[in-house]
N, C-alpha and C positions, 0 to 999 in steps of 0.2 A: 587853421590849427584846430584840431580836433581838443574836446572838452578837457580830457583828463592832462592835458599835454600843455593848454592853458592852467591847467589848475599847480601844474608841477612848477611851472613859471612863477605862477604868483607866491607858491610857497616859498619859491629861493627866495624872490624875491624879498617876501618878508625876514627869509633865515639873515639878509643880507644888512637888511632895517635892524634887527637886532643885536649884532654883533658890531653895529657901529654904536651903536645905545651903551650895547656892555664896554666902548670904550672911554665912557664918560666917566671921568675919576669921581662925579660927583655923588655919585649914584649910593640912595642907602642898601645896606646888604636885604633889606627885603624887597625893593625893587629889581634888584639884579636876581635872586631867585624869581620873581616874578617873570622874567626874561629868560632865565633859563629853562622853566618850565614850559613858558610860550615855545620856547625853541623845541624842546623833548615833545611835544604834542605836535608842531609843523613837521618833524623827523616822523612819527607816527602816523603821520597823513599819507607822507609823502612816501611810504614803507608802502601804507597799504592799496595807494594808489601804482606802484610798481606792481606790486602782486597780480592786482586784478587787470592789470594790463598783459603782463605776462601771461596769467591762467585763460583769460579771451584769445591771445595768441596761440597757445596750445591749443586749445576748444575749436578752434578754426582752422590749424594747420593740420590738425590731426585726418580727421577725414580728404582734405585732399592729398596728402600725402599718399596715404594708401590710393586714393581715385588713379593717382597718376602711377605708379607701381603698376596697376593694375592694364593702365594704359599700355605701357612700356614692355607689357606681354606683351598684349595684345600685336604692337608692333613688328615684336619676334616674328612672331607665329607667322603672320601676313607675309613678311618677305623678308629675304636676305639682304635685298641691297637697301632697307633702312634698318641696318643692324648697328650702323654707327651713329645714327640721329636717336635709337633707341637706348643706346649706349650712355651720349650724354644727357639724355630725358633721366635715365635712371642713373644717374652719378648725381644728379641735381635731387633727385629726388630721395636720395640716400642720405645726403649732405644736409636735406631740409629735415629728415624723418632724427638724424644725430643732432639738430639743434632742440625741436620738439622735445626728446627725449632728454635730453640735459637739463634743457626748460624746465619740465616735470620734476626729474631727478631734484632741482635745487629747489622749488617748488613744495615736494613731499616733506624735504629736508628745514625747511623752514629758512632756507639761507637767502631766499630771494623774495 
């Protein structure tokens, strides 16, 4: 399991520790803000560990995306009878360049 991917784990995990704590009737109100704060700062982790996993995924799809476009000429050009292997090379690579793209889009937007 790659780093960030345990780390998102252990955050639920503790989101999970929390919200069974916040169901203790016993709890004074400044413990439960205490818990709820813990909670708003694991949500703020876990925000910005999506981001930066997202922004690596853009950073890294982007150039090959274009590499493979670029391929998928290339294949044209060379011959007709791989004009349908070129076909779904570049529908695949279209499909990755509109994920990329939205990526960013929600990215620039602050939504992700």
């Amino acid at each position: 399991m790659k780093p960030e991917m345990k780390t998102l784990a252990e955050i639920h995990a503790a989101q999970d520790e929390i919200l069974a704590a916040l169901d203790d009737t016993t709890l004074t109100l400044e413990q439960r803000v205490l818990l709820q704060r813990a909670s708003g700062k694991l949500r703020d982790m876990e925000s910005s560990i999506i981001h930066l996993v997202n922004q690596a995924l853009v950073d890294a799809l982007t150039p090959d995306v274009s590499a493979l476009k670029n391929l998928t000429e290339q294949i044209k050009q060379c011959s007709d009878n791989l004009a349908g292997v070129s076909g779904k090379i570049e529908n695949v690579a279209n499909k990755i360049g509109s994920l990329v793209s939205a990526i960013s889009t929600l990215l620039a937007a602050g939504l992700i």
